[in-house]
N, C-alpha and C positions, 0 to 999 in steps of 0.2 A: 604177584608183582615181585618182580627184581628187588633188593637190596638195594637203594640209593647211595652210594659211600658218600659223595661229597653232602648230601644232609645228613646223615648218620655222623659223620667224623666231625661236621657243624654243630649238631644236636650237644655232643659231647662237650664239645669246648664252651657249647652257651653253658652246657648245665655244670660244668666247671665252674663258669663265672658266675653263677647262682649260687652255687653253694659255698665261696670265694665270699663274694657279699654279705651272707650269714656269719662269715665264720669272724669278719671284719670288728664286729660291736663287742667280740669275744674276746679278741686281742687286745681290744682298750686303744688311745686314742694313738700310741706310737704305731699299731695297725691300719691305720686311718690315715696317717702323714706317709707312712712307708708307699701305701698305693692311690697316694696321689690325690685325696680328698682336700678339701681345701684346708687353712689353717684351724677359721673359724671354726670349720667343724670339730676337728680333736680337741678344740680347747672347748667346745661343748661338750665331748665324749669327757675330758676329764672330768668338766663343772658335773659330770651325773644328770645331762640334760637326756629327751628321750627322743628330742631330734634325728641327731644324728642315726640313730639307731632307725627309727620311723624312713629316714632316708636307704639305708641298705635296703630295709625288709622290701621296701616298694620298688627297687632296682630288683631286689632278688626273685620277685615274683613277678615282675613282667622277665626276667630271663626265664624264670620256669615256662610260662607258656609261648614265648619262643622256641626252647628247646623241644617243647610239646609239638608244635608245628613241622618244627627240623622230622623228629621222628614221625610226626605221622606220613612228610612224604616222603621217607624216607622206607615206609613201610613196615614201620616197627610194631607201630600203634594203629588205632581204626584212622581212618580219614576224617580230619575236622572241618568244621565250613568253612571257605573262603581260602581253601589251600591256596592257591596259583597266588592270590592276590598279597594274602598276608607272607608269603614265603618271600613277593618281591618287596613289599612294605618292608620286612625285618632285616633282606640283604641290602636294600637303601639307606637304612640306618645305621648299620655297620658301617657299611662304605663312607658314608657321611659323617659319623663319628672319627673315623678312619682317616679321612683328606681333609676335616676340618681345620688342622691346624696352618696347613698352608695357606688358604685363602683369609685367613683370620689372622695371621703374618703378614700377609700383602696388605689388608687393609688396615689392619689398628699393628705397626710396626712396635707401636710403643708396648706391644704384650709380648715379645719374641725373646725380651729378657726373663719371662715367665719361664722359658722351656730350660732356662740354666736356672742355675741354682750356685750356693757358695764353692760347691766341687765341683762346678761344668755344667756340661750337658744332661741334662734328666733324662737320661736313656730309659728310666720307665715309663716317661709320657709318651717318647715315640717306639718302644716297645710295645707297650700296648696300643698306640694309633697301629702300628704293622700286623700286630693280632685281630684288629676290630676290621680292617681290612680283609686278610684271609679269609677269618670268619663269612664277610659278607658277600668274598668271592665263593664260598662256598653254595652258599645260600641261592647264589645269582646262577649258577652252573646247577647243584640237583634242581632249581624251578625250570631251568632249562630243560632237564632232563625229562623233566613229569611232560612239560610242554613237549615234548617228541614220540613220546610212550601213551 
């Protein structure tokens, strides 16, 4: 089997953001506010709650076995059950995490003051909406891939 790049190069960037996740409850809560978690959370990361914490681990470990996925049809790894299926389950939820904020603008207008902040624009919420994207066009193209092969 071929090399799949666009899930290999996907795999990578989930496992990025897994190990991102992890590294998040290490930084302390100005870690937590810089990417975007909500207030309440850092101000539990500072109170020493174990929430927050409980909250990355379980982000960081469904990205582990997304990234698991990426690679296996990717052909890095053995093949795991439900490749085709879970491959478009994972790029649906990129893509969806990814354009959610537009339709969620459209309907509750009253949250579109959320994406600024007291210096502007939150260029990291829609930086990373543009990565969750990618990510899941990635995902949407090697399941395409596997589907031709």
């Amino acid at each position: 089997m071929n090399l799949n790049k666009w899930l290999a190069l996907s795999g990578w960037l989930t496992l990025l953001a897994a190990l991102l996740h992890l590294a998040i409850p290490i930084g302390g809560p100005d870690w937590y506010r810089f990417f975007g978690a909500p207030e309440r959370l850092a101000r539990m990361a500072a109170a020493g709650k174990m929430y927050p914490v409980i909250v990355c681990l379980c982000i960081a470990a469904v990205l582990f076995v997304w990234a698991g996925y990426a690679f296996s049809g990717a052909g890095m790894i053995r093949r795991l059950p439900l490749l085709r299926v879970g491959l478009a389950l994972i790029a649906g939820i990129f893509i969806l995490r990814g354009i959610l904020l537009v339709p969620l603008a459209a309907v509750r207008p009253d949250l579109l003051p959320a994406l600024c902040n007291s210096k502007g624009v939150d260029w990291f919420l829609i930086l990373t909406s543009l990565v969750c994207i990618a990510i899941g066009v990635g995902y949407t193209a090697g399941a395409w891939h596997l589907k031709r092969t």
